[in-house]
C-alpha positions in Angstrom: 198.7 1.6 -102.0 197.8 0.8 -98.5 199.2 3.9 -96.0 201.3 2.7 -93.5 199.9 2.5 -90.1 200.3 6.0 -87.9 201.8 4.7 -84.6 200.8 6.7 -81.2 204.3 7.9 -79.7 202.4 6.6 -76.7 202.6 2.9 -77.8 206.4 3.6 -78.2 207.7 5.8 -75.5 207.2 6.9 -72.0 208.8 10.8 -71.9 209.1 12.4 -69.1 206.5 14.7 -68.2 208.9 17.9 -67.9 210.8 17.4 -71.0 209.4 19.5 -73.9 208.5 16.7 -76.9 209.7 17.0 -80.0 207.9 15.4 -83.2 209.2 12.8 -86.0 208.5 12.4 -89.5 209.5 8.8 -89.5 209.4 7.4 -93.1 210.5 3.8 -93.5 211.0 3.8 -96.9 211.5 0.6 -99.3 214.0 -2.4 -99.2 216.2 -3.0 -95.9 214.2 0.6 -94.7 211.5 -0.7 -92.8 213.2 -3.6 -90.9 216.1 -1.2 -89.8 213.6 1.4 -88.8 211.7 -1.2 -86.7 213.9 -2.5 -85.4 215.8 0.4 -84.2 213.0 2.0 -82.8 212.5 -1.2 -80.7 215.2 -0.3 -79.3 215.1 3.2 -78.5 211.9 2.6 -76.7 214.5 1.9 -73.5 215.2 5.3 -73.5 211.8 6.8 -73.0 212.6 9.8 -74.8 209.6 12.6 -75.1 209.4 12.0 -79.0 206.2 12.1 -80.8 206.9 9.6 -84.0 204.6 10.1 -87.2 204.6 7.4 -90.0 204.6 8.6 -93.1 205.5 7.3 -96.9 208.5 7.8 -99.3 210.1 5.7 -102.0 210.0 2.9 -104.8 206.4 2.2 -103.9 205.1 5.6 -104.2 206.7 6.0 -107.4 205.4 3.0 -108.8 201.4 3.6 -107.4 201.2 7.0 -107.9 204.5 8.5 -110.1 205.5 10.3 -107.2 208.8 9.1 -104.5 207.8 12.2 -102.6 203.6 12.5 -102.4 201.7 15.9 -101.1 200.8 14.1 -97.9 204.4 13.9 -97.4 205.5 17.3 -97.8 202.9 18.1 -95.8 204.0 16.2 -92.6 207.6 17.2 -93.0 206.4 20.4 -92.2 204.3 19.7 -89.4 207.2 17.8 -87.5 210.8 18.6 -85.9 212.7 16.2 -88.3 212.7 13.6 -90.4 214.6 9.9 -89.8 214.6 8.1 -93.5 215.3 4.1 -93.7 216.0 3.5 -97.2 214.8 4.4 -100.7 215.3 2.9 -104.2 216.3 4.7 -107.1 216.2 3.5 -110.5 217.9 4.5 -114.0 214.9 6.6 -116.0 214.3 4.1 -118.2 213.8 1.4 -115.5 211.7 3.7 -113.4 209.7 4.2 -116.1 208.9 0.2 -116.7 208.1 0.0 -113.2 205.4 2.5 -113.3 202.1 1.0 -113.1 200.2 1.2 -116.9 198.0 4.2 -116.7 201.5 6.7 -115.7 203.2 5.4 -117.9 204.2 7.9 -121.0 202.4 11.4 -119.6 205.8 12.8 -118.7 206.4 11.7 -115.2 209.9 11.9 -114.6 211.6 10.4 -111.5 213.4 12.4 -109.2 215.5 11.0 -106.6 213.3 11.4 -103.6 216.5 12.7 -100.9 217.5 15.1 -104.1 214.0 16.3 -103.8 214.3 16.9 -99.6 217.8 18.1 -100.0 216.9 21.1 -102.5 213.4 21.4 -101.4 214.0 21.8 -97.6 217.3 23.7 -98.4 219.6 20.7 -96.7 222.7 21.8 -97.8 224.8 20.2 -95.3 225.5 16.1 -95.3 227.3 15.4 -92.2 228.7 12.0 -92.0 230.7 10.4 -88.9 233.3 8.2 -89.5 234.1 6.7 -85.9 236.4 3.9 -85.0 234.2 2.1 -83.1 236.3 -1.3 -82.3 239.3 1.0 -80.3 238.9 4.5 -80.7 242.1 5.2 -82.9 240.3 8.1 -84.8 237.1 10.0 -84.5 236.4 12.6 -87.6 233.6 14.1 -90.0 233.3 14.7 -93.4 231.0 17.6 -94.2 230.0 17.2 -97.6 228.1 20.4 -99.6 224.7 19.5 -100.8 223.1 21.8 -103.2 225.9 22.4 -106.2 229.3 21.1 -107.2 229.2 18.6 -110.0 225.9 17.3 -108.6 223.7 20.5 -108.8 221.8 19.4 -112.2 223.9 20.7 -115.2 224.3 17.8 -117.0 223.8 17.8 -120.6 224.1 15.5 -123.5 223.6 17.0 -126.6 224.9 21.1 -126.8 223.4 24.0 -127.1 225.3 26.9 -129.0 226.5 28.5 -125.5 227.8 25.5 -124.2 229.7 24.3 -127.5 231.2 27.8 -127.7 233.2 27.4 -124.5 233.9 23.2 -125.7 234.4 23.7 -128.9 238.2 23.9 -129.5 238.5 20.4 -127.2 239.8 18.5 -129.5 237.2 15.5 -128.4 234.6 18.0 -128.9 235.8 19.1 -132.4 235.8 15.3 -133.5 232.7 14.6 -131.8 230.3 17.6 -132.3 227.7 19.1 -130.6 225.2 16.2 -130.8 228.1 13.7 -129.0 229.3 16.0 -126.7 228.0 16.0 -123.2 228.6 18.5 -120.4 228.9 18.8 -116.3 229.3 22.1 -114.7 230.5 22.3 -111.2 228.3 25.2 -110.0 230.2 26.8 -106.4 229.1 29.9 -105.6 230.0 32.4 -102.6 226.8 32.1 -101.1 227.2 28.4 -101.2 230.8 28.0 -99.8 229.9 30.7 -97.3 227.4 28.9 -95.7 229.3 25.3 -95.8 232.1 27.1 -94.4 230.4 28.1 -91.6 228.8 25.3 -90.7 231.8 23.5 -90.8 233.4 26.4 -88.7 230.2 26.0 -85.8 230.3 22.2 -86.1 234.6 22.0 -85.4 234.2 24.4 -82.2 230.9 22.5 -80.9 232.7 18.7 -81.1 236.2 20.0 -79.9 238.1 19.8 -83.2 240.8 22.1 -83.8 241.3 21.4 -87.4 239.8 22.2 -90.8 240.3 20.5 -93.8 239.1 22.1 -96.9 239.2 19.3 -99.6 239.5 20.2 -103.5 241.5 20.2 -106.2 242.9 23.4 -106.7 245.8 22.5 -108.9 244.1 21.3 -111.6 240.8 23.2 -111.0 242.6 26.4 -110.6 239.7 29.4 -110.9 237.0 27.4 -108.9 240.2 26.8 -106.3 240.9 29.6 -105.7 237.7 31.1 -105.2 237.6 28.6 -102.1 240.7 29.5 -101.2 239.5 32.9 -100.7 236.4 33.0 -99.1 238.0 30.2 -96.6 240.8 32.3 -96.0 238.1 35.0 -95.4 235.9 33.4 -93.1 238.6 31.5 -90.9 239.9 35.2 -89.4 236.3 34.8 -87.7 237.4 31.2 -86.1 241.0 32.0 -84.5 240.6 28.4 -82.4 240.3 26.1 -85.4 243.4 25.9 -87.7 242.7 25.0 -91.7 244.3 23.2 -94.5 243.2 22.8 -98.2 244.4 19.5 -99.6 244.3 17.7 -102.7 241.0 15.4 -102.6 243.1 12.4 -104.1 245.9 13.0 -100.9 242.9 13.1 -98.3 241.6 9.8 -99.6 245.1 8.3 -99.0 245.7 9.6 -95.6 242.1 8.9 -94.8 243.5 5.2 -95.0 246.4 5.4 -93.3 246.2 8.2 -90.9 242.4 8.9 -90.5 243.2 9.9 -86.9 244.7 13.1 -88.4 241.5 15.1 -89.6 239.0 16.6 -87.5 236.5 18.5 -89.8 236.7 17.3 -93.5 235.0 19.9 -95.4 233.9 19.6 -99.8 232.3 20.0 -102.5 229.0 17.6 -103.6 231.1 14.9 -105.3 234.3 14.7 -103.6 232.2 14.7 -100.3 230.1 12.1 -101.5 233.3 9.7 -102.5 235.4 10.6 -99.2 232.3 10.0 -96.9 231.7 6.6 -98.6 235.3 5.6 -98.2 234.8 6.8 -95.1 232.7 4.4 -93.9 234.6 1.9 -95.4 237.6 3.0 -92.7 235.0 2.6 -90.0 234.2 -1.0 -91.1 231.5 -0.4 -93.9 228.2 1.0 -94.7 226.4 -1.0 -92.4 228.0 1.2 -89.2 227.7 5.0 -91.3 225.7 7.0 -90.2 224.4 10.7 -91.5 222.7 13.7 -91.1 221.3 16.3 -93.8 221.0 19.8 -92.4 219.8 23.0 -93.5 218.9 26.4 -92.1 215.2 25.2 -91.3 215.0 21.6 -92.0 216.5 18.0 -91.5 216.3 14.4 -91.8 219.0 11.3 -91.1 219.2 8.4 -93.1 221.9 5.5 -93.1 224.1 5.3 -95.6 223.6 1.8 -96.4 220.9 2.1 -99.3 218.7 0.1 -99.8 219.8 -3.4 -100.3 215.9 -4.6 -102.1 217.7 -7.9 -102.7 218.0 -8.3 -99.2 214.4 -7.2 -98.1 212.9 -9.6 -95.8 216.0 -11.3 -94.8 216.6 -10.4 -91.3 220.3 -9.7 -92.4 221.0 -6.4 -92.7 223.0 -4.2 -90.0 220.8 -1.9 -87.8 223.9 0.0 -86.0 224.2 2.4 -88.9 220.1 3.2 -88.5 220.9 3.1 -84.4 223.8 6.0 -84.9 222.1 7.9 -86.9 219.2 8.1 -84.6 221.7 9.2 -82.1 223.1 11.7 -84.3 219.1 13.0 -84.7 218.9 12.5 -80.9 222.2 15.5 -80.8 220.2 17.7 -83.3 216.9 17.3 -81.3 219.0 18.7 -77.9 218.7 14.8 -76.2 222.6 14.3 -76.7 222.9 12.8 -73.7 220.6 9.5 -74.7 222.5 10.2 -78.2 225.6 8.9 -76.6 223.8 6.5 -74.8 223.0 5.0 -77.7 226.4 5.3 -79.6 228.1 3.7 -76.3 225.9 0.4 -76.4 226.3 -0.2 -80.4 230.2 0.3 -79.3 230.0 -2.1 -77.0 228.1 -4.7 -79.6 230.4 -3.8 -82.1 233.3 -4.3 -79.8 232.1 -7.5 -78.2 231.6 -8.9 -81.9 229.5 -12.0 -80.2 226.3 -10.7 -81.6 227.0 -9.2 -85.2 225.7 -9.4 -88.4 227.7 -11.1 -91.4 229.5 -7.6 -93.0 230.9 -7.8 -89.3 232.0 -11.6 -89.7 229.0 -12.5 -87.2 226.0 -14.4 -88.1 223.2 -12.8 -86.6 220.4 -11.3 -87.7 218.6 -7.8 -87.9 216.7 -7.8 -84.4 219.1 -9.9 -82.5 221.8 -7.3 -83.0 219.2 -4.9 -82.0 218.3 -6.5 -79.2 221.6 -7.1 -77.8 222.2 -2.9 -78.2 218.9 -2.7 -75.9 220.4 -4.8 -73.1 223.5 -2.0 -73.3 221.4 0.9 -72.8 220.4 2.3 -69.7 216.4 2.5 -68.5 215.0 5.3 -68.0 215.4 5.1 -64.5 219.5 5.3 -64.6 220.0 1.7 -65.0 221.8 -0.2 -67.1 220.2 -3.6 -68.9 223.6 -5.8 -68.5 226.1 -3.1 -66.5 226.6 -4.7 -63.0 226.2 -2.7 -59.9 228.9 -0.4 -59.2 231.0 -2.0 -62.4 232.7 -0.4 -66.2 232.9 3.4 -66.5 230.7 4.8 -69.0 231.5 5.1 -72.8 233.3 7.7 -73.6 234.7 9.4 -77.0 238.0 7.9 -78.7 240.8 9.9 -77.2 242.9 11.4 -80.5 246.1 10.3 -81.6 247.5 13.8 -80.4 246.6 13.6 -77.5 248.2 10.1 -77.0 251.6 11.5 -78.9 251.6 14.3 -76.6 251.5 11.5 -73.1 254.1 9.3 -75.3 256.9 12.2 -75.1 256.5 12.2 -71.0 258.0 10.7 -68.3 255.7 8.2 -66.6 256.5 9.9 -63.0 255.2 13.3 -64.2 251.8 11.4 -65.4 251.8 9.6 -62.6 251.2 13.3 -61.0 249.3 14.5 -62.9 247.0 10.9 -61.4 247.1 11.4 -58.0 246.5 15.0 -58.3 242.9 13.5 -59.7 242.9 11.2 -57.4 243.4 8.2 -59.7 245.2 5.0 -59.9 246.8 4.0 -62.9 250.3 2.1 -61.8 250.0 -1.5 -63.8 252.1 -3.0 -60.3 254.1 -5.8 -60.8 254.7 -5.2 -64.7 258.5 -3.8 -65.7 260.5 -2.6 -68.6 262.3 -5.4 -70.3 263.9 -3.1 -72.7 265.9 -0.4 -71.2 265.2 2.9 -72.5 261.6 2.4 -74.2 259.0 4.7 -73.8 256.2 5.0 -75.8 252.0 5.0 -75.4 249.5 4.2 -77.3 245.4 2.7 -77.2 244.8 -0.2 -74.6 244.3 -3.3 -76.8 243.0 -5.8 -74.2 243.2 -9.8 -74.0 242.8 -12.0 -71.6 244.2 -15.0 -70.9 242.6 -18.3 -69.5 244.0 -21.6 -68.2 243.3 -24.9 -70.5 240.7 -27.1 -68.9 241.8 -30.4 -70.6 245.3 -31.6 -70.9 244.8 -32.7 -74.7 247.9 -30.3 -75.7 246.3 -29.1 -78.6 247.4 -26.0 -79.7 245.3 -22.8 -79.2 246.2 -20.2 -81.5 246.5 -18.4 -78.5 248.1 -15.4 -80.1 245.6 -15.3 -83.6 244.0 -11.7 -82.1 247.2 -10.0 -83.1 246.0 -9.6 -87.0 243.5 -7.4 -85.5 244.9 -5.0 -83.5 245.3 -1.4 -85.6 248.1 0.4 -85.5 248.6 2.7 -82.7 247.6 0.8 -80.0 249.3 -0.7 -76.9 248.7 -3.9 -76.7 247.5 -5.0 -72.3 247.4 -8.6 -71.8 246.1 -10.4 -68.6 247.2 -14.1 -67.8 246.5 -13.3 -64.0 249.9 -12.5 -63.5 251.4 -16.3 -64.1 255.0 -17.0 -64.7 254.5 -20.6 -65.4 254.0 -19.8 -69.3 254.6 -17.1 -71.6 252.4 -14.9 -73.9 254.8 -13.3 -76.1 258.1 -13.6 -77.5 260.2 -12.8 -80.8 257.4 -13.6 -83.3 254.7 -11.3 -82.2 257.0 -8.5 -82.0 257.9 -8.6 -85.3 254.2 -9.3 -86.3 253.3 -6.1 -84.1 256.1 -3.4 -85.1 255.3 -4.8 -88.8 251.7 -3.4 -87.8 252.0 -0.3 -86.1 251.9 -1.4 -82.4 253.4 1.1 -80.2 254.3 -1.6 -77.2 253.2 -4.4 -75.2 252.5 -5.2 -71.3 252.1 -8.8 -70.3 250.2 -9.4 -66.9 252.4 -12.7 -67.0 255.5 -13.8 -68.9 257.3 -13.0 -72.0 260.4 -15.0 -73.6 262.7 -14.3 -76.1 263.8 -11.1 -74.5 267.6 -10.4 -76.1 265.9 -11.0 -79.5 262.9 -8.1 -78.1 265.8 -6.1 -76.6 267.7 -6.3 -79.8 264.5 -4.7 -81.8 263.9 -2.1 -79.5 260.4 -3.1 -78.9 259.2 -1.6 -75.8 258.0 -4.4 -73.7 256.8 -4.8 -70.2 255.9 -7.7 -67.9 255.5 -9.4 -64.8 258.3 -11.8 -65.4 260.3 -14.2 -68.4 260.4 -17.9 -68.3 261.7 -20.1 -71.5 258.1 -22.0 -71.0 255.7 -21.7 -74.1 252.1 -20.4 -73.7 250.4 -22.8 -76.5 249.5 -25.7 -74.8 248.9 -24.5 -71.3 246.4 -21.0 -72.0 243.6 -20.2 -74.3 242.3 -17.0 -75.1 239.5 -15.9 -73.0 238.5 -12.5 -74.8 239.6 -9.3 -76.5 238.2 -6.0 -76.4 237.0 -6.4 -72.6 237.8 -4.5 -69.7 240.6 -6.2 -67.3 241.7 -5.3 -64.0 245.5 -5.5 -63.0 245.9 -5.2 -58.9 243.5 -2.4 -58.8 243.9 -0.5 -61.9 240.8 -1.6 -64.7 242.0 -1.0 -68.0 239.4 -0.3 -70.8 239.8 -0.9 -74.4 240.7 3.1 -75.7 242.1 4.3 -72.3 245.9 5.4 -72.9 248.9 2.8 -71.6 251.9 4.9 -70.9 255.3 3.7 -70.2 258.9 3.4 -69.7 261.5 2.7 -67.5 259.7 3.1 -64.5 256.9 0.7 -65.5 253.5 1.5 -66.7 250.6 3.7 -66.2 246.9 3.5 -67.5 245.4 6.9 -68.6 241.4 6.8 -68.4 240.3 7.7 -72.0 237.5 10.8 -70.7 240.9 12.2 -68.6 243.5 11.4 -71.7 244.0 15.0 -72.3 243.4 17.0 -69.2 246.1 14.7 -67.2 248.8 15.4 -70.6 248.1 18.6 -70.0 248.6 18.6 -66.1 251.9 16.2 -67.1 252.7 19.1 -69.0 252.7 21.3 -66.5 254.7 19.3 -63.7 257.9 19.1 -66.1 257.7 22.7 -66.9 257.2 23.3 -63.2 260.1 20.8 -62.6 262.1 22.4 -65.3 261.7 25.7 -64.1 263.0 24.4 -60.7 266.5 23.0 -62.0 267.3 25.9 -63.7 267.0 28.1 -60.7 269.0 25.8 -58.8 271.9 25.9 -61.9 271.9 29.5 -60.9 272.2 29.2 -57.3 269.5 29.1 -55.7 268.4 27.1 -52.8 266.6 23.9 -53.7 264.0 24.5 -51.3 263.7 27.8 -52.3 263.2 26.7 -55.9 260.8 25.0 -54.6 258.8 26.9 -52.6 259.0 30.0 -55.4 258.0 27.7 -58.3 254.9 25.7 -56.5 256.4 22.0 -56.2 253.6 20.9 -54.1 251.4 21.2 -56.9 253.2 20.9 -59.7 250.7 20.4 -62.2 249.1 23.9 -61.7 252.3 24.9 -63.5 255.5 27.0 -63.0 253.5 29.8 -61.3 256.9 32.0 -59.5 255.6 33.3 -56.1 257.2 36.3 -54.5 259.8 36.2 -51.8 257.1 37.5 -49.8 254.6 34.6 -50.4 
């Protein structure tokens, strides 16, 4: 088999000289591996990171040459480098794998071993951490940490008993009618050492990425011994992480609210197999294999692989999706130290993703491998600080999707105490011009932009101007820019019902709305610039979703938080989402606290003086008469 080509990390990247390099077993694999790998790499070159990359081999063809996935020369440069990234590798059934081998291997007892079984148990990986990120608007942002080493996949499976194991299966009555000989076995091995350590990790891994919750995923009412042996050693071990609270829950009730309320979990914690099935589905929450990336971890090794297998039928094609191979090298850019090019990277295959004008076909798009590659290049900054396609002065950078409670906690305030909480950061985020049209809504929720643009032919077709609305997710706030016109409308009676039927938390028209005793009579809170009877299908088209649009002065990103009520609506940055709820917070207990002193009589300037109303958002902080 002819080695694959060592490539200088010179011919690849440009570090800088102060940063300390760090090294790279790079091994491409088989199938969709090696175009991924390529073609992410390509792209990483932008960053100039101080990486040292070393080629190396793995998979189908190494099996089939030489009877091994996982060859000596291998081994050996996984331990002369930092970490490992992995493209793809094919496994087989045994009896397939043995076909494939060439003549001479065949029947002398090779046995094929799954080559990341091998990594995982021989470098000690015993932590899969997989990402499930909603890229397209931010609604959720979690991680399943799945156990590596036992569980149901640690290697005791038998077929065929021996006289231990029939003694503890013997009185099943499927067993007694089937015997020893057609009887097979799985043991789910968990043992303290083993939950200890996941525990931890899980632990380290909440407090490091800001979660505050811990779920533990089992099954402990039907697994009851097993269960509660968890139960115990989490209980333990959580005394030592008073700032992360933790829940065990039923694996089968996890996979349901993983669907409908993935914005709920933080941490998501089990066993081999239940891990392995939650991380899958997962990815299908986050839009499919093709965006999941992960990480394998142990106490003095690693490597990162997508998810995505191998896909050999689809070798060669220039179709598979190289934003799950791009994430996980910013996941191995985190583990490395380099998180800052990590999110680099992880903001430019948002912005792709977002976009959706240069996607491959899981994603509904049509292009291919390095074209979707190429357009996450032109995202990324140089490594001089400048971005390929960001114009001068222009969109705020990426930032992480601002969780659900921190958009609950905005949606219970009064606009005026976040408008504050704003100006005491020295931000603008009045939407002017746009109004309550339904007295007594308030609500908030994650900007879902559109913008609007004139026809430029007088055909009257009709545009399906309003089509984008099956796509927005539930919990979001839907922003919509038609440059502030009144001569047409963009929403009326229809979309609200298609919108409350799908979770939308409210609306804000930059233009007109119609229909508005039908609106009022739902309670939907909407906002706008102004009503007219006129329709919007023959006069607009849409322009784009998922863009940033400015209002007056006020930009409004996809993921920032839209607040409002009767006092009209505010725009909440996404990276300030929870410090300004917080300094909202503060400003009505600081109000609060003023009122009630006056109900007991005192002065109102001297409530305010005692209870700090010039800034209010530092909190009800009493100050001595003396002060």
């Amino acid at each position: 088999m002819k080695p694959a080509p060592e490539q200088p990390a010179a011919d690849r990247q440009a570090p800088k000289a102060t940063e300390q390099r760090k090294s790279v077993a790079v091994l491409p694999g088989d199938g969709v591996g090696p175009e991924v790998v390529s073609a992410a790499l390509d792209t990483v070159d932008r960053l100039g990171l101080p990486l040292d990359l070393r080629f190396g081999e793995i998979g189908w063809e190494c099996w089939r040459q030489e009877g091994d996935p996982v060859p000596e020369r291998t081994w050996k440069l996984l331990e002369e480098t930092d970490t490992c990234l992995l493209g793809a590798i094919t496994s087989k059934p045994l009896r397939e794998a043995e076909a494939e081998l060439s003549p001479e291997l065949r029947g002398i007892g090779r046995t094929f071993v799954s080559p990341v079984i091998q990594l995982r148990q021989r470098l000690g990986l015993y932590a899969n951490i997989r990402p499930v990120t909603d890229l397209d608007h931010g609604r959720f942002d979690f991680t399943v940490i799945r156990e590596n080493t036992e569980g149901l996949y640690a290697g005791y499976d038998v077929h065929g008993l021996d006289e231990a194991l029939w003694n503890t299966v013997r009185d099943h009555p499927n067993a007694e009618a089937s015997g020893p000989e057609g009887t097979s076995v799985t043991l789910r091995l968990q043992t303290r050492f083993g939950i200890d350590r996941l525990l931890r990790f899980g632990f380290a891994y909440a407090e490091a990425n800001g979660h505050r919750r811990l779920t533990v995923v089992d099954k402990p009412n039907v697994l009851r011994h097993s269960g509660h042996h968890l139960r115990e050693r989490l209980e333990s071990i959580s005394r030592e992480y008073p700032g992360v609270e933790t829940e065990i829950l039923n694996v089968d009730a996890v996979a349901l609210w993983m669907v409908r309320r993935p914005e709920r979990f933080g941490v998501v914690v089990a066993e081999n197999m239940f891990g392995d099935i939650l991380s899958d589905l997962g990815a299908g929450v986050m839009g499919g294999l093709g965006l999941a990336p992960s990480g394998n971890i142990g106490d003095h090794g690693s490597y990162f692989e997508p998810v995505h297998g191998s896909a050999p039928g689809m070798a060669g094609q220039d179709r598979a999706n190289p934003m799950a191979m791009l994430l996980t090298v910013a996941q191995m850019l985190d583990h490395l130290g380099l998180a800052v090019p990590g999110e680099d990277l992880r903001a430019a295959v948002r912005a792709v993703a977002r976009a959706r004008t240069t996607v491959t076909y899981d994603l509904g798009g049509s292009a291919g491998t390095r074209r979707v590659a190429e357009a996450v290049a032109r995202e990324l900054p140089d490594p001089r600080g400048e971005s390929a396609t960001r114009p001068a002065g222009g969109e705020r950078a990426a930032t992480a999707p601002v969780p659900m409670e921190v958009v609950d906690r905005l949606a219970v305030l009064d606009t005026a105490s976040v408008s504050d909480a704003l100006d005491s950061l020295g931000i603008t985020g009045v939407l002017p011009g746009i109004t309550a049209r339904v007295p007594g809504a308030r609500t908030a929720g994650l900007a879902y932009t559109v913008a609007y643009r004139p026809l430029d032919t007088a055909d009257g077709r009709f545009r399906n101007a309003a089509n984008y609305l099956d796509e927005v997710p539930a919990g979001s706030f839907v922003v919509v820019d038609n440059g502030g016109s009144t001569s047409c409308t963009n929403w009326g009676s229809l979309l609200t019902s298609v919108a409350r039927s799908r979770g939308v938390r409210g609306t804000a028209l930059h233009g007109s709305a119609r229909d508005i005793a039908e609106i009022r009579t739902a309670g939907y809170p909407l906002f706008s610039t102004g009503a007219t009877m006129v329709s919007g299908k023959n006069r607009v088209e849409l322009a784009a979703t998922g863009g940033e649009i400015t209002v007056g002065d006020v930009t409004v990103r996809p993921g920032d938080v839209v607040v409002a009520d009767d006092n009209g609506v505010l725009v909440v940055p996404a990276e300030r989402a929870a410090e300004v709820a917080e300094r909202a917070e503060r400003v009505e207990r600081t109000e609060s606290a003023i009122a009630d002193a006056v109900g007991t009589g005192l002065r109102l300037d001297e409530a305010r003086r005692r209870f700090g109303y010039a800034k209010p958002w530092e909190g009800p902080r009493e100050r001595s008469a003396d002060a």
